[in-house]
N, C-alpha and C positions, 0 to 999 in steps of 0.2 A: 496454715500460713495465709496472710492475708492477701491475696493474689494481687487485688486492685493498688492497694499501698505499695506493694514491692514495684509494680509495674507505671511509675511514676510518671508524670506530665515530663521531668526532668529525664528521666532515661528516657522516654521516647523520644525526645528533642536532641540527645547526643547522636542517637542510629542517623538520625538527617545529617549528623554538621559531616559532612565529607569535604575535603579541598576540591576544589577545580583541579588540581593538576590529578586528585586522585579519581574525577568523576571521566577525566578523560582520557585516564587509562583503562577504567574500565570498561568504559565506553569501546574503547576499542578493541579489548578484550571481547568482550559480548558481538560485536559489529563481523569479528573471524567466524564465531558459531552459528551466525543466522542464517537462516536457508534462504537467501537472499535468488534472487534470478535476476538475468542480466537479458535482457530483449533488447537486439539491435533492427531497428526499425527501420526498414528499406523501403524508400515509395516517392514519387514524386509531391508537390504541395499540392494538397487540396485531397487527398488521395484517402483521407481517413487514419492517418496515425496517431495524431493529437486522441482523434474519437476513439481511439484504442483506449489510450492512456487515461479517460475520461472513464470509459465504461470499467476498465481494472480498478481504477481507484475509487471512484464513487466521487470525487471533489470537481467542482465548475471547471467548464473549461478557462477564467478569468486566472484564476489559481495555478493552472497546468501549463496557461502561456506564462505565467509569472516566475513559474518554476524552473522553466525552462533555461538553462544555461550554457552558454558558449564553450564548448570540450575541446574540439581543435578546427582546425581550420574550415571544414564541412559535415563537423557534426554540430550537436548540444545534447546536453545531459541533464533528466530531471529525476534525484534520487525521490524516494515515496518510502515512507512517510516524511524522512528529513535526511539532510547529507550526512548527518552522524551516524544514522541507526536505518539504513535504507533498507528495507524487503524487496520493492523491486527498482530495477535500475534499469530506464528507458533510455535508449544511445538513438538520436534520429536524424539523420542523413539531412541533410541539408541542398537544395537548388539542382536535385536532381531532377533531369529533363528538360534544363535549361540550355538554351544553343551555345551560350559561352562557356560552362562547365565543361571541364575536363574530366571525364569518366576515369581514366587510367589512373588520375589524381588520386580521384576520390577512393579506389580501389585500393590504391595503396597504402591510404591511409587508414584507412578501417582494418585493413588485412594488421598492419603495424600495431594499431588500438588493439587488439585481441589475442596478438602474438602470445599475451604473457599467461602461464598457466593458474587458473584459479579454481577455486573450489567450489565455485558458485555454479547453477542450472543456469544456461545459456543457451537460448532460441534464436534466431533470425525472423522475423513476420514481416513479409514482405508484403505490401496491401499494394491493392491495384482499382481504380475503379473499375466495376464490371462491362461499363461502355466506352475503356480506354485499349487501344488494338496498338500503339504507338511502344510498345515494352523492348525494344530491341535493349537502349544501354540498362536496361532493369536484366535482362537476361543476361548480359557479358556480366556487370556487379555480379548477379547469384551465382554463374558458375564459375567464378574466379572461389568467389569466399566458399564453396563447399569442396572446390578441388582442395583448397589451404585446410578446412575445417571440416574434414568429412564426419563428423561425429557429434557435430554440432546439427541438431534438428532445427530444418524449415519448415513453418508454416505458412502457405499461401492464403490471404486474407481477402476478398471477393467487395470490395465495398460500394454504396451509393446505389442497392439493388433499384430506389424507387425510380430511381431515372428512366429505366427501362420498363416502367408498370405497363401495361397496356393501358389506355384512355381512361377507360371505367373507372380504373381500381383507384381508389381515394386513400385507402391504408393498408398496413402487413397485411398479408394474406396468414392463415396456419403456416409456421413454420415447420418445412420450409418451403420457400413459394415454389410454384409448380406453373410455372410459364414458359412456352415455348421458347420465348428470344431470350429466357437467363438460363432456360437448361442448354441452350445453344452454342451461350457465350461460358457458360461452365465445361462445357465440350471442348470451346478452342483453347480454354485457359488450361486444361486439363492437358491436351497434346503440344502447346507450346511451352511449358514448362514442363514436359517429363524428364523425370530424373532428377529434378533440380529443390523438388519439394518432398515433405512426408506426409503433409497432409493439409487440406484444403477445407477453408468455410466461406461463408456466404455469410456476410452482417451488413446493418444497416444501420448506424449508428446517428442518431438525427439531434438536432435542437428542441424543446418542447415548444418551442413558436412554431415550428416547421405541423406539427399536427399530426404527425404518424404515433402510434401507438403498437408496441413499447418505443421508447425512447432507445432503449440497447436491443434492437431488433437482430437475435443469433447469437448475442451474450452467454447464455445458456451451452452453444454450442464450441465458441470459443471456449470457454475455460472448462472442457470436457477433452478438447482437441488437446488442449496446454496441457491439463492431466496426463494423457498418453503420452507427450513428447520429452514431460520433465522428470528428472528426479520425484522420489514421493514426497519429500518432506517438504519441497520449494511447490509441487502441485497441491498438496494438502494447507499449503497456507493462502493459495490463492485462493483457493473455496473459503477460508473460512474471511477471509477479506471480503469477500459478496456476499457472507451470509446476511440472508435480510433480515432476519429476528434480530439479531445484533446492530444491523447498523439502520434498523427504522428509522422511518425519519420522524421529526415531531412538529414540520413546519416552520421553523426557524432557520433561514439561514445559515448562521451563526454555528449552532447548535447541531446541524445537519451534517455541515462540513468536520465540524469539532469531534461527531460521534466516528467519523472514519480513521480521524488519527487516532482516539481514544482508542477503536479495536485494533489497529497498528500494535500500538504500542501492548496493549493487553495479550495480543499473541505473543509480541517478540518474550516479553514478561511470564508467560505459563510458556514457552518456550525453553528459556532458560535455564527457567526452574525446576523440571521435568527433567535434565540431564542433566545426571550425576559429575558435573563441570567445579573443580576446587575453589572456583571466583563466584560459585554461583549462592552469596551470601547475599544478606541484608543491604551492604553497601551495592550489588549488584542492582536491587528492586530500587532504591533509592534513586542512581544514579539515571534510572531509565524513566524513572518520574518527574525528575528534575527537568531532563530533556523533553520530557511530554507539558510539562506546567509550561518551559520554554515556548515551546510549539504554539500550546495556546493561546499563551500572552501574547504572541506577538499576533494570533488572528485578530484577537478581540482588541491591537490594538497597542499595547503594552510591550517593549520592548525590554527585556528582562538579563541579567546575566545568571550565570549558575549559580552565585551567593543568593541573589536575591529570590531564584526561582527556588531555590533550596530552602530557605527564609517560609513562603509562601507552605512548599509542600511536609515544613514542619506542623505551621500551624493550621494546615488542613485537617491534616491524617492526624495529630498527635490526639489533639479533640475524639476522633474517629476510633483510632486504634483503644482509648482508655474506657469507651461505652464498649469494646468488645474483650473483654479482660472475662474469662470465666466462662463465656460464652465459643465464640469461635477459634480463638486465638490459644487456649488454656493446653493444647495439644501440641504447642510448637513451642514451650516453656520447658525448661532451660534450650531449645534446642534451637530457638526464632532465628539466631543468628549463622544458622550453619546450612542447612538445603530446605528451602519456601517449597512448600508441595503446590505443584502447576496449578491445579482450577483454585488454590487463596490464589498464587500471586495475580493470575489473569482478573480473578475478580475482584482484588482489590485495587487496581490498576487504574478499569473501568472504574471505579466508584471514585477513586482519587480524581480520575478526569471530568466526572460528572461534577462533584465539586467545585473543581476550579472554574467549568463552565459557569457555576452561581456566581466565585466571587469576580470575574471578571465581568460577568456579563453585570452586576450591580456596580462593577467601579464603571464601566462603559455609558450605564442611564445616570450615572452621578451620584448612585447611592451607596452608602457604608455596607459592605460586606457584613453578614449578619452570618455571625457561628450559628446557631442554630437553626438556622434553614439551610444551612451548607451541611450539617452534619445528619437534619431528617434526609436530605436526597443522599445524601453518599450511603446510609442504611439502607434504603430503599433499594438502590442503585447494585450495591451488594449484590442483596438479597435474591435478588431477581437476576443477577448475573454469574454466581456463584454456582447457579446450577446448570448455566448453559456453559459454562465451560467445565465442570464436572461430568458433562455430557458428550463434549468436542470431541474426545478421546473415543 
């Protein structure tokens, strides 16, 4: 049988056409099985919870304020990678430790925001600057929501260590620092909140203007901390969200920010496809690429709907999928359409994103998208990621 004939420019172009109404059913189908986590962020402004959300995600903080959006009255909400398809979901307290706020307000309202039973790993990370002694309404908040939520883990978060360097010290010391006045002040923050946490770190989470080195100073230690406090499957995704093989950067901008949603989305995609789930067909991979082309376009610029992002991720992939006929693909024949094995669909996710980085990042300098230099890096792109998530596992 002639493999490549059967498997036609024209079939591959039907597995794309999915409706809108049917990409966001799936969508929300897929959006109940993610091991999504929900971190409500507790801490006055200025206090390092943005630089939380910065160091989890990998994306600018430009991005992170932008993201950010108005929940209710003394929160905002910024889902990551996108509000369709979120992994994690930052809830952050808003004007606390202001003389006008109402703390009992605000207690009540958060306690109401979480009322409702979900399936998702849900933390509290309460950050505090490590030279801030002023935590009294930080203390009534935490012990209100752990009497309401005892089951829910807190993390006490230590931030803004360089404020307190000694004179000398110019940058991080080995983690972790070993100075008198922060084991000190880890001593009081230790016996002023007992009982009220599970576990405590020390970060330092800086601007690259600023001139300390690392930029997520205690990163390392946070998402080890998170590891212990979460579910496995919601702490095994945060690891592979920082892995840095995966999300190197290559110097661009652009392209920086773009590879973070790229492994987003490539995990959610060897995610889904890894469990034996009845939805977790070809229109599944599709529709989670649709929304990743979406993503893109609108970084680089390009404001897209699902028809037209659907449009795009035919004639990316379809190009792509027909040079791999006999080769990688020859194993999922007749069966392509029924359960994607995890490390294809994560690697071809990733390749599909690398792509779309070509073609937008050529319509963005004003030039004509070129198939064949979109379809050498989506090989490429593959090739070399096909084994790192045949590895993740």
């Amino acid at each position: 049988m002639n493999f490549k004939k059967w498997f036609s420019f024209n079939k591959i172009t039907k597995w794309f056409t999915i409706s809108e109404a049917e990409i966001a059913e799936i969508l929300a189908k897929v959006k109940e099985e993610l091991p999504t986590t929900e971190a409500l962020l507790i801490g006055k402004s200025q206090a390092g919870k943005s630089s939380i959300v910065r160091g989890l995600t990998g994306v600018s903080s430009e991005i992170i304020g932008q993201g950010f959006q108005p929940h209710t009255n003394h929160t905002q909400q910024y889902n990551y990678p996108s509000e369709d398809l979120p992994l994690l979901i930052f809830t952050d307290t808003v004007g606390l430790g202001d003389i006008n706020q109402n703390t009992e307000a605000i207690i009540e309202e958060l306690i109401n925001n979480w009322q409702q039973e979900s399936k998702r790993g849900r933390i509290f990370i309460l950050t505090i600057k490590i030279n801030d002694f002023a935590t009294d309404s930080l203390q009534q908040i935490l012990k209100k929501l752990r009497e309401t939520y005892p089951k829910i883990p807190c993390l006490l978060a230590l931030t803004c260590l360089h404020e307190i360097y000694p004179c000398e010290i110019e940058n991080h010391p080995i983690y972790p620092p070993d100075f008198d006045n922060i084991n000190q002040a880890l001593m009081n923050f230790q016996e002023t909140f007992k009982g009220l946490y599970d576990e405590i770190v020390l970060l330092d989470f800086t601007l690259e203007e600023d001139d300390f080195t690392p930029v997520f100073y205690g990163l390392e230690m946070l998402t080890d901390k998170l590891a212990q406090l979460l579910p496995e499957a919601e702490a095994k995704t945060i690891h592979e969200l920082l892995n840095e093989e995966k999300g190197k950067q290559l110097g661009n901008l652009y392209r920086d920010t773009a590879r973070r949603y790229i492994l987003s989305f490539s995990i959610m995609a060897g995610t889904v496809a890894a469990v034996p789930l009845p939805f977790a067909t070809m229109p599944v991979l599709t529709a989670l690429q649709v929304s990743l082309v979406t993503l893109l376009g609108k970084l680089y610029g390009q404001i897209l709907t699902p028809s037209q992002a659907g449009g795009i991720v035919s004639a990316i992939a379809g190009g792509f999928l027909a040079q791999m006929v006999g080769r990688e693909l020859i194993k999922f024949i007749p069966g392509f359409g029924s359960v994607i094995a995890a490390s294809w669909a994560g690697a071809y996710t990733w390749a599909l994103g690398e792509g779309a980085c070509v073609y937008f990042g050529d319509l963005m300098g004003g030039k004509k998208p070129d198939p064949q230099k979109i379809q050498r890096v989506m090989k490429e792109a593959f090739s070399e990621a096909k084994q790192r998530f045949i590895n993740r596992d």
